[in-house]
DOKE-536281 format. One record per atom (N, C-alpha, C, CB): residue number from 1; z, y, x; residue in one letter; atom name. Coordinates in nm, 3 decimals. Each point is the difference from the previous one (the first is absolute). Glycine has a CB too. Layout:
N
NUM, Z, Y, X, A, CA
...
This chain:
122
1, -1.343, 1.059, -2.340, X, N
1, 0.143, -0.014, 0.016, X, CA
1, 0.035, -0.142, 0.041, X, C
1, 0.037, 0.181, -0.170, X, CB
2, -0.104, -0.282, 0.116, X, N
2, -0.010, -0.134, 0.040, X, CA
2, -0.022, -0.040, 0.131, X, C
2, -0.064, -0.011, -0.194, X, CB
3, -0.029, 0.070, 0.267, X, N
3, 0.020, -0.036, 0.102, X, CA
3, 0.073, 0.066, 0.124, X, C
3, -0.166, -0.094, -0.111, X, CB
4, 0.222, 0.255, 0.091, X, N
4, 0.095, 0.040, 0.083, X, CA
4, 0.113, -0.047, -0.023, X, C
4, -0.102, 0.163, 0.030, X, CB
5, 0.155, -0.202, -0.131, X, N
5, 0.099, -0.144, 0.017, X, CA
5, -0.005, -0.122, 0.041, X, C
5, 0.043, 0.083, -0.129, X, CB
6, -0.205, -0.096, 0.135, X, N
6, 0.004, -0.149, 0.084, X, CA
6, -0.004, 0.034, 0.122, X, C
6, -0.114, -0.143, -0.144, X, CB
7, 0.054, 0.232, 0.217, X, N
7, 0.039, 0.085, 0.119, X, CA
7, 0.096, 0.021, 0.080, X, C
7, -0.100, 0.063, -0.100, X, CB
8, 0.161, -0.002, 0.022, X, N
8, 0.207, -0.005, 0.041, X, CA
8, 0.048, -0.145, -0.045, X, C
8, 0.079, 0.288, -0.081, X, CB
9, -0.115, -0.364, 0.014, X, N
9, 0.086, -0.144, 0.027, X, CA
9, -0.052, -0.077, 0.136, X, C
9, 0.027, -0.039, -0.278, X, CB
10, -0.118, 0.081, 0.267, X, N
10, -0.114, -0.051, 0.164, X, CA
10, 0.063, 0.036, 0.119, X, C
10, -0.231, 0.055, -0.096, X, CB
11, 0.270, 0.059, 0.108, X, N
11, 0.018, 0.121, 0.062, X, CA
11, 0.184, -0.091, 0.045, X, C
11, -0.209, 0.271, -0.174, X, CB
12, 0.258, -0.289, 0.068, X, N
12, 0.156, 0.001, 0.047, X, CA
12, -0.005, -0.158, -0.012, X, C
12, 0.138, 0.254, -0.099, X, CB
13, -0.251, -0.347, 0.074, X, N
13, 0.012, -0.137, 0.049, X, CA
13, -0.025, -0.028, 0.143, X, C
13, -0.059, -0.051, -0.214, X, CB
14, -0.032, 0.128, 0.254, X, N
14, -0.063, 0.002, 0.138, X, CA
14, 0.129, 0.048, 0.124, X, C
14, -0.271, 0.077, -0.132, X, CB
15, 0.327, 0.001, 0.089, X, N
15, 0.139, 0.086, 0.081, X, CA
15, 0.059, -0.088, 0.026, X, C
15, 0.042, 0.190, -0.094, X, CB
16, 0.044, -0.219, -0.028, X, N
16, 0.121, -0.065, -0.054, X, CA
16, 0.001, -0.083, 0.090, X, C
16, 0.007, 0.027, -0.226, X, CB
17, -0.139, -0.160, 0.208, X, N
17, -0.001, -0.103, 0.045, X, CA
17, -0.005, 0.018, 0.171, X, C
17, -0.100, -0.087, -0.241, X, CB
18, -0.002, 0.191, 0.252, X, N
18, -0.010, -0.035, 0.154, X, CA
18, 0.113, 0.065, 0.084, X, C
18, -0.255, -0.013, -0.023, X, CB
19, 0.346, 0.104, 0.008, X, N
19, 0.115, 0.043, 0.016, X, CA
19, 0.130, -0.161, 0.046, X, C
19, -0.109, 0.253, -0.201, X, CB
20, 0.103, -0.298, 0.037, X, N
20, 0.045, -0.071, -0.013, X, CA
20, 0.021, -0.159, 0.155, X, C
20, -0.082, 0.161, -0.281, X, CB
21, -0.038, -0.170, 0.243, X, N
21, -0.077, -0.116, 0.124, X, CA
21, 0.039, 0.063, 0.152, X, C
21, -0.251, -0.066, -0.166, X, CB
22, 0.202, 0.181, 0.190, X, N
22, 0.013, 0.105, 0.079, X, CA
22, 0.184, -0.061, 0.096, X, C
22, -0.189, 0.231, -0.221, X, CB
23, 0.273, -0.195, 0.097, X, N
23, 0.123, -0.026, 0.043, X, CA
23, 0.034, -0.096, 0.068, X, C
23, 0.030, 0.093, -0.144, X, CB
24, -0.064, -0.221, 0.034, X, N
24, 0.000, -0.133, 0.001, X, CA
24, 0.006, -0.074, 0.164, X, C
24, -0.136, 0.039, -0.247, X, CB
25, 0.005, 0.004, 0.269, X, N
25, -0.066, 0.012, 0.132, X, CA
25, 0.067, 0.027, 0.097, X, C
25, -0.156, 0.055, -0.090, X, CB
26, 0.188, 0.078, 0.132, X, N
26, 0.079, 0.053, 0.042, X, CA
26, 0.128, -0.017, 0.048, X, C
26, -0.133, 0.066, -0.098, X, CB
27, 0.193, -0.138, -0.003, X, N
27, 0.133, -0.069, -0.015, X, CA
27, 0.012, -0.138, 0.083, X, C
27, 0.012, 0.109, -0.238, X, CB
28, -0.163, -0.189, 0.181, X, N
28, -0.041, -0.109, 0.107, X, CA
28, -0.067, -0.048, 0.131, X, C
28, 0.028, 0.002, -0.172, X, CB
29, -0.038, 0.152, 0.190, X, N
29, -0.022, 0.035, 0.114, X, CA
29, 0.111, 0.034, 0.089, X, C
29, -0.188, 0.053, -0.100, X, CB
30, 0.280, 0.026, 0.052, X, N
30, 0.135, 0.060, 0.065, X, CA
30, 0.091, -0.176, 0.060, X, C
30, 0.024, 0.293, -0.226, X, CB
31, -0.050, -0.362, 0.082, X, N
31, 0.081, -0.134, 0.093, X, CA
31, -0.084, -0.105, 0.065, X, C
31, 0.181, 0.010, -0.160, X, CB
32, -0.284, 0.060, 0.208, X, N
32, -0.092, -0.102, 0.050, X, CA
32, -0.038, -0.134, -0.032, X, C
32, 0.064, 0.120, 0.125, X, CB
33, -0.124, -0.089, -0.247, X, N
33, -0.045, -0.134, -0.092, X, CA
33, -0.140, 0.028, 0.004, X, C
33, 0.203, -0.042, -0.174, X, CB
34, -0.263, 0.137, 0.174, X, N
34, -0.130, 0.011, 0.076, X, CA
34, -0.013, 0.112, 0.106, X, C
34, -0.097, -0.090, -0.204, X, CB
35, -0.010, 0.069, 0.293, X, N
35, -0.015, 0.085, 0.074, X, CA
35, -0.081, 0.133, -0.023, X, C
35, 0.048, -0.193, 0.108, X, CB
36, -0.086, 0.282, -0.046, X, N
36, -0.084, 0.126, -0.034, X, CA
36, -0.115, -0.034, -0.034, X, C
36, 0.098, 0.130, 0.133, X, CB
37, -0.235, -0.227, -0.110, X, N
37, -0.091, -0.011, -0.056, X, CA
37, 0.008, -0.090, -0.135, X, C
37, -0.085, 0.059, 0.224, X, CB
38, 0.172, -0.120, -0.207, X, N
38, -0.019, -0.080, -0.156, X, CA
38, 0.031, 0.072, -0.120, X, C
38, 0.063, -0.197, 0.102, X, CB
39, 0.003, 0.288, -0.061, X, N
39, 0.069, 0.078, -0.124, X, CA
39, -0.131, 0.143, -0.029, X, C
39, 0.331, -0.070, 0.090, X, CB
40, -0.398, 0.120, 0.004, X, N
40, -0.113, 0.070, -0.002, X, CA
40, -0.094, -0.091, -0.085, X, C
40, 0.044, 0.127, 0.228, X, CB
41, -0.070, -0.253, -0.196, X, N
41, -0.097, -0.096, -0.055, X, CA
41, 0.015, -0.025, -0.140, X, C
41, -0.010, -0.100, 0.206, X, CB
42, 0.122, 0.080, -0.245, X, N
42, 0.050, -0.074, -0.122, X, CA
42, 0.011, 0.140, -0.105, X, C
42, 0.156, -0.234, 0.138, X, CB
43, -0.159, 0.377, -0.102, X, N
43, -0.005, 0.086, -0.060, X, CA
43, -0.127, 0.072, 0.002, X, C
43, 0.218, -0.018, 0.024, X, CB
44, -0.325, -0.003, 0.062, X, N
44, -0.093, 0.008, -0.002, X, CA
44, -0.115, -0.056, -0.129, X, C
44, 0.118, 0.022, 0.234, X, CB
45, -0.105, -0.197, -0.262, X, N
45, 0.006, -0.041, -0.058, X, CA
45, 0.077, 0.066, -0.133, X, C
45, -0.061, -0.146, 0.194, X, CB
46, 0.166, 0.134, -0.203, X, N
46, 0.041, 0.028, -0.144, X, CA
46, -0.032, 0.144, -0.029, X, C
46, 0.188, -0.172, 0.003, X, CB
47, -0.246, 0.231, 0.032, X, N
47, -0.108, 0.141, -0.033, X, CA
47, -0.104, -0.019, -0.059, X, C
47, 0.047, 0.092, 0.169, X, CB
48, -0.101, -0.203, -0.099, X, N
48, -0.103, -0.020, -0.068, X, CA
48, -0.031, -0.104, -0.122, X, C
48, -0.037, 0.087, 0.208, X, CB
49, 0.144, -0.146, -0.201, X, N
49, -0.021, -0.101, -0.145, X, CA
49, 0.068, 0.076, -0.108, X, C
49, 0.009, -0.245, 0.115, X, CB
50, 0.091, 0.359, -0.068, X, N
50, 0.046, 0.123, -0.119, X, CA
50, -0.096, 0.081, -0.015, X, C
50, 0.218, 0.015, 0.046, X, CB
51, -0.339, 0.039, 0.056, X, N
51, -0.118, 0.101, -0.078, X, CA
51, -0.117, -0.127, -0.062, X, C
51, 0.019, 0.264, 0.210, X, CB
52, 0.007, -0.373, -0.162, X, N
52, -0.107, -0.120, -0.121, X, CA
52, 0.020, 0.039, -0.104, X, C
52, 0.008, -0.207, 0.081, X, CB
53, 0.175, 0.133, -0.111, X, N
53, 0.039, 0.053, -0.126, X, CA
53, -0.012, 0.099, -0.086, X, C
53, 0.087, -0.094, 0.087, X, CB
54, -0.070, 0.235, -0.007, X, N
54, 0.017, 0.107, -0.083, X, CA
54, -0.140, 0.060, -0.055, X, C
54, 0.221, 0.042, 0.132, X, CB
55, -0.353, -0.085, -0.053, X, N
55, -0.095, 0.040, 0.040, X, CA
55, -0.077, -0.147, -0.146, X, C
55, 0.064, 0.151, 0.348, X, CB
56, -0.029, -0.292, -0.334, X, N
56, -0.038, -0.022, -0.115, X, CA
56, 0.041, 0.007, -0.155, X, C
56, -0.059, -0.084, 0.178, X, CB
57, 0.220, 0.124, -0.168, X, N
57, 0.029, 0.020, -0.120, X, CA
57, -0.056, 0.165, -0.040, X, C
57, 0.214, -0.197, 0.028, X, CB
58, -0.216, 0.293, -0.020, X, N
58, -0.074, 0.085, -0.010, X, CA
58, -0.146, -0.007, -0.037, X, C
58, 0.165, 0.052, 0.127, X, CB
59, -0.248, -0.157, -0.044, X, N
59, -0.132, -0.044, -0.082, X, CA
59, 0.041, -0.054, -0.098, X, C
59, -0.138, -0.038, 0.156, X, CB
60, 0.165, -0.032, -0.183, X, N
60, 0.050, -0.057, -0.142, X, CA
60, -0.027, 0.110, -0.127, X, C
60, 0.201, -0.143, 0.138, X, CB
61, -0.110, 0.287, -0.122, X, N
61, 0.052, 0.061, -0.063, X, CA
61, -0.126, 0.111, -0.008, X, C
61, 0.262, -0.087, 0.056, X, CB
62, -0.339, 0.113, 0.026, X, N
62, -0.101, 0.081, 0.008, X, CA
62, -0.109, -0.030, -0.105, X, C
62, 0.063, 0.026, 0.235, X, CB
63, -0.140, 0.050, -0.288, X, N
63, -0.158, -0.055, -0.098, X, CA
63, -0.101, -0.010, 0.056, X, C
63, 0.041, 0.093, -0.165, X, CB
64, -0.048, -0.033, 0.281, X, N
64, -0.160, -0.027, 0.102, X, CA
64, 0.027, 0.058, 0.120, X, C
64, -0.187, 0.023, -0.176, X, CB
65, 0.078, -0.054, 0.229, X, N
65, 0.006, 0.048, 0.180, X, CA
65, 0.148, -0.029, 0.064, X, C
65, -0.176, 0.224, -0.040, X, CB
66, 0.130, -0.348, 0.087, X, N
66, 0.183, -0.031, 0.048, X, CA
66, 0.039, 0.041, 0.150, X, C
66, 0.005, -0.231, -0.154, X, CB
67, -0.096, 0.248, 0.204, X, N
67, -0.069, 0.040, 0.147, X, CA
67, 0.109, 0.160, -0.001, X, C
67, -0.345, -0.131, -0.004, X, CB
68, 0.289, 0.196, -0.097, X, N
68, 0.055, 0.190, 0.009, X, CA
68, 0.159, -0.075, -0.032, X, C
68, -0.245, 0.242, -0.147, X, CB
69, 0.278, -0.314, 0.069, X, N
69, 0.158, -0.027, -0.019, X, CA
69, 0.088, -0.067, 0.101, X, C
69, -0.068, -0.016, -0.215, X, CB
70, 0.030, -0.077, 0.302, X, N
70, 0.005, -0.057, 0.129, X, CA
70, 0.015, 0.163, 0.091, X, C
70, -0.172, -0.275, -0.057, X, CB
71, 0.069, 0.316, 0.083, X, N
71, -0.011, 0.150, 0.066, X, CA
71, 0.147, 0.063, -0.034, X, C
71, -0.287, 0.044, -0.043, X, CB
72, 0.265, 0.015, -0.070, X, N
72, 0.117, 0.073, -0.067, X, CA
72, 0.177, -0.084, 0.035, X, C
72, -0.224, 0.079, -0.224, X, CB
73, 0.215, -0.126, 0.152, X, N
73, 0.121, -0.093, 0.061, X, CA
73, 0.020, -0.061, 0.190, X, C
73, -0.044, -0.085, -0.290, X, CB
74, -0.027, 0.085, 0.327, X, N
74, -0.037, -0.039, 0.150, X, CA
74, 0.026, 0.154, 0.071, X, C
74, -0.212, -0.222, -0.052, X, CB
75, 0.191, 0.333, -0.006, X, N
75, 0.034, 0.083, 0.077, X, CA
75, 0.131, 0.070, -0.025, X, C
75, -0.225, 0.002, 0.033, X, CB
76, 0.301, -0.041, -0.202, X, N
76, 0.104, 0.073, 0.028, X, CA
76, 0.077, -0.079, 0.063, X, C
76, -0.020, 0.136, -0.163, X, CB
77, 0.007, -0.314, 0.147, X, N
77, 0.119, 0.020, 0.137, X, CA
77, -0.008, -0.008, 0.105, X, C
77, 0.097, -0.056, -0.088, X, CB
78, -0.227, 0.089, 0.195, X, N
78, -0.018, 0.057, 0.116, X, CA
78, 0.100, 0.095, 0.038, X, C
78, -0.215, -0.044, -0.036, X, CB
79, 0.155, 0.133, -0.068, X, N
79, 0.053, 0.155, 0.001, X, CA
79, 0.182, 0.004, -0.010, X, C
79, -0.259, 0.087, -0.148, X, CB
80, 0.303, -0.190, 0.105, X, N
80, 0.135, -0.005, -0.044, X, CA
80, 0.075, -0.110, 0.146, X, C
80, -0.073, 0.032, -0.333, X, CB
81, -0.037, -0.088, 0.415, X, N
81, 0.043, -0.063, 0.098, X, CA
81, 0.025, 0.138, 0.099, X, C
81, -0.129, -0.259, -0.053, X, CB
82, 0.000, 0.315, 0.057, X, N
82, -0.003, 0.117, 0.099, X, CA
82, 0.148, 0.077, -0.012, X, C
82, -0.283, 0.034, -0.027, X, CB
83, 0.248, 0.008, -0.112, X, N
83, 0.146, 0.065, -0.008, X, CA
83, 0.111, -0.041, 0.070, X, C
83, -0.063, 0.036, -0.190, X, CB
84, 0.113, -0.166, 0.132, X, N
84, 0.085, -0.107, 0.088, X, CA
84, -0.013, 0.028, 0.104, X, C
84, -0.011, -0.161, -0.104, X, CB
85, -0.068, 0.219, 0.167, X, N
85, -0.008, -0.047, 0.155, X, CA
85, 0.050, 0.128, 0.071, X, C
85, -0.218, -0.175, -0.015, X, CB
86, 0.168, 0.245, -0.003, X, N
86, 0.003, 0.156, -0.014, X, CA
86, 0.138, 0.026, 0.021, X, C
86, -0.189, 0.038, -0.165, X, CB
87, 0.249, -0.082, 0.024, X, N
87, 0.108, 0.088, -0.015, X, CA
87, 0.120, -0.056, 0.135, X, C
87, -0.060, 0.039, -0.315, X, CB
88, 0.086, -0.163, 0.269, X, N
88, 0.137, -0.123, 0.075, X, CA
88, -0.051, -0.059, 0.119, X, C
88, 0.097, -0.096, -0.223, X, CB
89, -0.280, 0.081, 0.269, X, N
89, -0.012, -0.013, 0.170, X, CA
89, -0.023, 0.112, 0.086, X, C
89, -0.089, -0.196, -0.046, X, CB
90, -0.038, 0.300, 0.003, X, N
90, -0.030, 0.052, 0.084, X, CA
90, -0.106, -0.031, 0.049, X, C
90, 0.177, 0.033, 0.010, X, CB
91, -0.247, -0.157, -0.024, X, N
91, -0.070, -0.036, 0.103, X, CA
91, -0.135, 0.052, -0.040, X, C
91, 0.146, -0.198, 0.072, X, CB
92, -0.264, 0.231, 0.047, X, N
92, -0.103, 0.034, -0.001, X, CA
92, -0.098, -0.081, -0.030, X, C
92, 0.087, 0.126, 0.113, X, CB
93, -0.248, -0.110, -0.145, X, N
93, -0.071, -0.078, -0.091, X, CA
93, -0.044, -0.069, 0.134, X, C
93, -0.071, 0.141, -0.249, X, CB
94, 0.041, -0.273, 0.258, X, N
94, -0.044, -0.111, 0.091, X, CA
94, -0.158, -0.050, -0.043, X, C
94, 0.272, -0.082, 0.027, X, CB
95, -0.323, -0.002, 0.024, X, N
95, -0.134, -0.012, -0.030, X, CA
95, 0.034, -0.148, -0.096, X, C
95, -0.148, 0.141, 0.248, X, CB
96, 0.270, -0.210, -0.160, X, N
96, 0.052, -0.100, -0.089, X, CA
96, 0.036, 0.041, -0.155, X, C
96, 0.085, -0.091, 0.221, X, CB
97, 0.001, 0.154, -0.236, X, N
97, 0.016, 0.041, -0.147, X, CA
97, -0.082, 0.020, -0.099, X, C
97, 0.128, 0.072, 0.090, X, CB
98, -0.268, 0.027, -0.023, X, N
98, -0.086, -0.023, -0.080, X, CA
98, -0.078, -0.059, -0.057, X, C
98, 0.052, 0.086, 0.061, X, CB
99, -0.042, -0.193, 0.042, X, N
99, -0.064, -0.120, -0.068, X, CA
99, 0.085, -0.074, -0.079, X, C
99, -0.141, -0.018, 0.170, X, CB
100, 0.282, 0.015, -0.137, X, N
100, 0.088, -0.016, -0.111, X, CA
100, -0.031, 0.021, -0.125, X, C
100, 0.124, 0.043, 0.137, X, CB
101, -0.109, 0.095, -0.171, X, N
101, -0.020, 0.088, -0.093, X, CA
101, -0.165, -0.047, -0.095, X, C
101, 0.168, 0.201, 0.185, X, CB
102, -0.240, -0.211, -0.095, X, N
102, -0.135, -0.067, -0.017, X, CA
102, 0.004, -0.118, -0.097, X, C
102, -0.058, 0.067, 0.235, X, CB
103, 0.130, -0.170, -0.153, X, N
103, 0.000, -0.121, -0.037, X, CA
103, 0.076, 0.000, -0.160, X, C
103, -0.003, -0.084, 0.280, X, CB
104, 0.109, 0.166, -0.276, X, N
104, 0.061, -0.011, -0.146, X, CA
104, -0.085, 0.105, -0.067, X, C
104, 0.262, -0.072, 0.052, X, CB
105, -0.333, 0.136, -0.060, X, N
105, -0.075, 0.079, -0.060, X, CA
105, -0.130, -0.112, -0.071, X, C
105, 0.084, 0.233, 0.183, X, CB
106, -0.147, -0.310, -0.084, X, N
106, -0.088, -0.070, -0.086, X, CA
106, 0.060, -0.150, -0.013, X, C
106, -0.212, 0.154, 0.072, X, CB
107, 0.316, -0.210, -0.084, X, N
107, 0.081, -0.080, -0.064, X, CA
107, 0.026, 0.032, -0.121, X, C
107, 0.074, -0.047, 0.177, X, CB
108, -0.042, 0.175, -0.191, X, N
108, -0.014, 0.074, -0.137, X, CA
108, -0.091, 0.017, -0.071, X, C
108, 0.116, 0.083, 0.070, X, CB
109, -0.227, -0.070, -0.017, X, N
109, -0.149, -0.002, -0.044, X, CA
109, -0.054, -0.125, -0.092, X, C
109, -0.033, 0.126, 0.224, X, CB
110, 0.057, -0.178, -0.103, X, N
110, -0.042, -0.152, -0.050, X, CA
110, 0.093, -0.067, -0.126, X, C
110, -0.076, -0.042, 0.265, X, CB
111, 0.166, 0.037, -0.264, X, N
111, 0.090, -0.051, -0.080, X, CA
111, 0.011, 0.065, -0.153, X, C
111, 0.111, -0.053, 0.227, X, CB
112, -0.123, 0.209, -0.172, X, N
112, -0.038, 0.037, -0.200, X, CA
112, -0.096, -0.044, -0.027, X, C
112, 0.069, 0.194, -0.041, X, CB
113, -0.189, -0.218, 0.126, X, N
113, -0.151, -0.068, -0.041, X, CA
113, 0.033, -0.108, 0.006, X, C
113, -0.164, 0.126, 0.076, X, CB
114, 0.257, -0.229, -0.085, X, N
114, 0.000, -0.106, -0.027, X, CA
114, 0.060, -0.009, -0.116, X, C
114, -0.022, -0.055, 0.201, X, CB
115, 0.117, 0.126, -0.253, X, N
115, 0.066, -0.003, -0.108, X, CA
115, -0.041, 0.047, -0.072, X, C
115, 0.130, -0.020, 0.067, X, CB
116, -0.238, 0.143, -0.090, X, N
116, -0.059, 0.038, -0.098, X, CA
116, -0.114, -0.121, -0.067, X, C
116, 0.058, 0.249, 0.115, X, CB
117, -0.085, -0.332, 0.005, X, N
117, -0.119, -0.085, -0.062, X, CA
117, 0.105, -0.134, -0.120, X, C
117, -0.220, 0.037, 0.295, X, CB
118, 0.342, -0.031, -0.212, X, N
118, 0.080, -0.150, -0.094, X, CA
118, 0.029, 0.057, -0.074, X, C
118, 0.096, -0.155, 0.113, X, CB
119, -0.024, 0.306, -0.155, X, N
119, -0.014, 0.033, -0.130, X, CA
119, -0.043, -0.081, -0.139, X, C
119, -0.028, 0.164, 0.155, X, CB
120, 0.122, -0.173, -0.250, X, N
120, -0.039, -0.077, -0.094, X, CA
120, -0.082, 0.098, -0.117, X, C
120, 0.210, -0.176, 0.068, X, CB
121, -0.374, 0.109, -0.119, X, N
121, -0.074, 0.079, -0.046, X, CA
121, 0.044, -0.024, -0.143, X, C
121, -0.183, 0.008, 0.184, X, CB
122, 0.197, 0.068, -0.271, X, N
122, 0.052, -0.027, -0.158, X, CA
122, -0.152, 0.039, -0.064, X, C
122, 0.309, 0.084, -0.004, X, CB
């Protein structure tokens, strides 16, 4: 039960925020305070220092194999990007994306295996 609540707080930190940013963006884009690649770039980026995050606090919280928890967490919010994508673009799978998808998948990897190792041992 512990951790399908850490799941869904994961789950609606990951949204929330990138929604959030999403707008942000958007907004600073509409008055031309950046142009179309910087705002791709700068959210690109903040994907991936939010699946670091989510991907090492989760090791943290795990008891072993941080690798399967990285995995686990790394794919639901793939799966919850896809969705995203799915539902409000439309757009079809690219060879780019998947490496997208890739890249935050073992960002996730790595990062619960990093956090499982700083884990504090009692």
């Amino acid at each position: 039960m512990k951790q399908l609540k850490h799941y869904g707080k994961v789950l609606l930190l990951f949204t929330g925020s990138s929604i959030i940013l999403s707008l942000l963006l958007s907004l600073l884009n509409y008055c031309n305070i950046f142009i179309g690649k910087t705002t791709h770039i700068i959210l690109i980026f903040y994907m991936i220092c939010m699946t670091f995050y989510i991907g090492y606090s989760s090791g943290k919280l795990a008891e072993k194999k941080g690798y399967l928890e990285g995995l686990k967490i790394g794919g639901i919010l793939i799966l919850s990007l896809i969705f995203i994508n799915m539902i409000f673009f439309w757009s079809p799978f690219t060879i780019s994306r998947i490496i997208y998808y890739m890249i935050l998948l073992i960002v996730s990897i790595v990062s619960a295996m990093i956090g499982i190792n700083k884990k504090k041992k009692n």
